[in-house]
N, C-alpha and C positions, 0 to 999 in steps of 0.2 A: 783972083786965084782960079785956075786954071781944072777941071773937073778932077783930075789926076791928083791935084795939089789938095785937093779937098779930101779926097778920100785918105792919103796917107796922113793927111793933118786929122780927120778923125781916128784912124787905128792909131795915131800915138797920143790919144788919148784916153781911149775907152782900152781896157783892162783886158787880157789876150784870157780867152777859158777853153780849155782844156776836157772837150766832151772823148771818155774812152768806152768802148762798145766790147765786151765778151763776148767773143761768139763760138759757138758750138754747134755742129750741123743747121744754120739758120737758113740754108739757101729760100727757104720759101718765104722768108720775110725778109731779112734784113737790107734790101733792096730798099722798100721804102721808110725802112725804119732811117737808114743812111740819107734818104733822100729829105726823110723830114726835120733832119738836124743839119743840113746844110742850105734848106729854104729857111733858117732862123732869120729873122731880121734884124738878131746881132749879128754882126759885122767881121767882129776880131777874135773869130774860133778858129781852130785846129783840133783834128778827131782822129784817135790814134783807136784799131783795131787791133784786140790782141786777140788769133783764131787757137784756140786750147785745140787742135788735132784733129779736124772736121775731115768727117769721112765722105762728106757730099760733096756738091759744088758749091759751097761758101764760098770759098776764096774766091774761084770764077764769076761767082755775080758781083763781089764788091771789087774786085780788078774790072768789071767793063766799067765802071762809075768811073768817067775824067774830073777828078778833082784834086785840086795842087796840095789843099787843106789836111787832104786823109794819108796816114801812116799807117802801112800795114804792118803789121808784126809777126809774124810766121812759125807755129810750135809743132815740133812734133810728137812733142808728148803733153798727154791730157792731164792736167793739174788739179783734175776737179773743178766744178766752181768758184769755190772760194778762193782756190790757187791763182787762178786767172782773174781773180777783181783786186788780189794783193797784186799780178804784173801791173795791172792798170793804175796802181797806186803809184807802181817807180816810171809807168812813161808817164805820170800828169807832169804838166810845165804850164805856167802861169800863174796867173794870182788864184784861179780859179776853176773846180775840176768838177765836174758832172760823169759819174760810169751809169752809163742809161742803157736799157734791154735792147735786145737784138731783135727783138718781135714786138715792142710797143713804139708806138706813134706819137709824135711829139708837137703842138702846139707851136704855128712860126713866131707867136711870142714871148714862148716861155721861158729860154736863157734871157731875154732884155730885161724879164719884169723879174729873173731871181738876180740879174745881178744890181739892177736898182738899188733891189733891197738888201742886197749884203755893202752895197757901195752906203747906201743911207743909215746901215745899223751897224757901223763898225767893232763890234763887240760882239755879233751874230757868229758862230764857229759855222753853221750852214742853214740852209734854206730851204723846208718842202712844199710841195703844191697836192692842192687834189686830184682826181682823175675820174675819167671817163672808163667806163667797162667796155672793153668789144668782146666781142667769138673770134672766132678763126677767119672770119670772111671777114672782121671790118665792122659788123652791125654793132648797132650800140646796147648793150645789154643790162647796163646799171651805170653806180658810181661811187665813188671810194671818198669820203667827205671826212673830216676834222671833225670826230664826236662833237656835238654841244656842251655848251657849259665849261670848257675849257680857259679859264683865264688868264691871257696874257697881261704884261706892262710895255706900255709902248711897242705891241706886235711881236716882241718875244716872250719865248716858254723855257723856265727852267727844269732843271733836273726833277727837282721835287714834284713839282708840275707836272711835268710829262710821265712820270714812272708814274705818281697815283692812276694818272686819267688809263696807262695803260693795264694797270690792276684790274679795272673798272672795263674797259671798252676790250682790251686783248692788243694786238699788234696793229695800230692803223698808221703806223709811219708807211709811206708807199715808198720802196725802195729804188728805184730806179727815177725819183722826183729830185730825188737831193742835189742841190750844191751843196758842194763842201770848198773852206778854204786851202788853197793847194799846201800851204805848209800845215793846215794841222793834219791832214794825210797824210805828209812824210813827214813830217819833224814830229807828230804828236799820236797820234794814231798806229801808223806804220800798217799794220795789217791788220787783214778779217782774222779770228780765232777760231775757223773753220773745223780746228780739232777739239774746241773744246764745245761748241754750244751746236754744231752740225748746221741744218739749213736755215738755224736762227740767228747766227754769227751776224745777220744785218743789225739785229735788236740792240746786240751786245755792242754793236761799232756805234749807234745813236747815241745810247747810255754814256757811252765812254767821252762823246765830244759832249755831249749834255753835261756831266760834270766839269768839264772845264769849261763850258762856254754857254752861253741860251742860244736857244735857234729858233729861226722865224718858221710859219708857217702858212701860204699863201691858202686863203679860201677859195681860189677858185681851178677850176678842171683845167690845169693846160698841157695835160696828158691825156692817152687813148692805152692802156690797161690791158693789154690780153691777153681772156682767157682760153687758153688753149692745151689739147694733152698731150702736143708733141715738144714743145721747149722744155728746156731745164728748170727757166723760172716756172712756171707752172706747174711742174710738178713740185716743186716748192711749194707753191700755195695753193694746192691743194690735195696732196699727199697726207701721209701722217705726222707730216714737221710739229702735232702739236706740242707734242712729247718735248721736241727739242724749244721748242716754248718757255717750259716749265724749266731746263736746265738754266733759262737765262736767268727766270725770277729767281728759281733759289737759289744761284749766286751773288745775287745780288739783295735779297732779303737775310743773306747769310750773313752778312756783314753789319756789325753791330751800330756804326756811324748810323747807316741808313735804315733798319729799323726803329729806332728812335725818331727817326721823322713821318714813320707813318702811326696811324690811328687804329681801334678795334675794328672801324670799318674798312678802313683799308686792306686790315689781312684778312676779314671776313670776305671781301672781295678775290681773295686768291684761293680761299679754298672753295667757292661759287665757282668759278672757272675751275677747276678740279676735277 
């Protein structure tokens, strides 16, 4: 078989994923955020850009990138955040969709080893990793790790699971780590509820596949995390989202099924965080 023959005989068989990038004035990163998700050493991706109405040169840095892989998407109106991770929801196409930041760095292993493991745990709805801290230049400045004490079965984490530990620990799902499978984003999922929970709407989209499904969670950093005060994400997490925190829990402790699964200590844990 012929080198040619080899390559197309591997992409039809390994599973096409679907990395989609929000970007919003990113010109000063998203150059190599783009560039570290196309040196992945999986093989059969395609990466669709949706730019929510960037007033810099965005578009101009990811137009000089020659790559056949990348789909730009073009807005001229700004949708907010959330607006522009729900477009990313209707360009994913594949078995498998990753929406990963415009100013975080990515690991050339980390699509092979999340979709291993959603190809190994077919009952998995999606898949996070931990991560590396930078600054604005790059430097490494911490890391974002899977509390302890967390126990899985067989490498996944149920709903009940996950919402105590996050009682307990606060928000440590990293958002921009996730696969997700491409139809429970549009067949199950549909959108972030960006009106109803604000910059916590990632919490509330966890939650939501965690009740339908368990999701794996890799222990190790195959992400680079940054923190910086010029992106949208970042003022995310580090603004006063924590408020919008709280409107996820008590929606979700509103609801009678699921207080009945937690404990005195459990809600003693919500009002500690309080």
């Amino acid at each position: 078989m012929t080198t040619l023959d080899s390559i197309r005989s591997e992409l039809s068989v390994l599973p096409l994923v679907c990395i989609c990038v929000p970007t919003y004035n990113a010109a000063d990163t998203v150059y190599e955020t783009l560039k570290s998700i196309l040196a992945q050493t999986y093989t059969n991706l395609v990466v669709h850009v949706s730019d929510n109405a960037s007033t810099d040169d965005t578009l101009t840095v990811i137009e000089s990138i020659s790559d056949r892989r990348i789909t730009i998407h073009r807005h001229d109106e700004n949708v907010g955040g959330e607006g522009n991770f729900n477009r990313c929801i209707q360009y994913a196409e594949g078995r498998y969709t990753a929406i990963f930041h415009a100013d975080d760095l990515y690991e050339p292993d980390m699509v092979a080893k999340q979709v291993a493991f959603l190809e190994a745990h077919l009952g998995a709805g999606a898949v996070f990793t931990e991560a590396m801290l930078i600054d604005e230049m790059g430097n490494r400045i911490g890391e974002l790790r899977l509390p302890q004490g967390i126990e899985s079965q067989n490498g996944l984490y149920d709903f009940v699971t996950m919402f105590k530990a996050v009682l307990r620990h606060s928000n440590f799902f990293i958002c921009p780590s996730v696969m997700v499978r491409t139809q429970v984003y549009q067949q199950e999922i549909k959108c972030w509820r960006g009106e109803l929970f604000k910059s916590s709407a990632d919490l509330d989209l966890w939650f939501r596949i965690l009740r339908l499904h368990p999701v794996g969670y890799l222990t190790e950093r195959l992400m680079r995390y940054r923190i910086s005060n010029s992106q949208w994400s970042a003022r995310v997490r580090l603004g006063a989202e924590r408020a919008d925190f709280f409107l996820v829990l008590d929606h979700y402790l509103e609801q009678e099924p699921i207080r009945v699964l937690l404990t005195s200590d459990d809600l003693r844990m919500v009002r500690a965080q309080g």
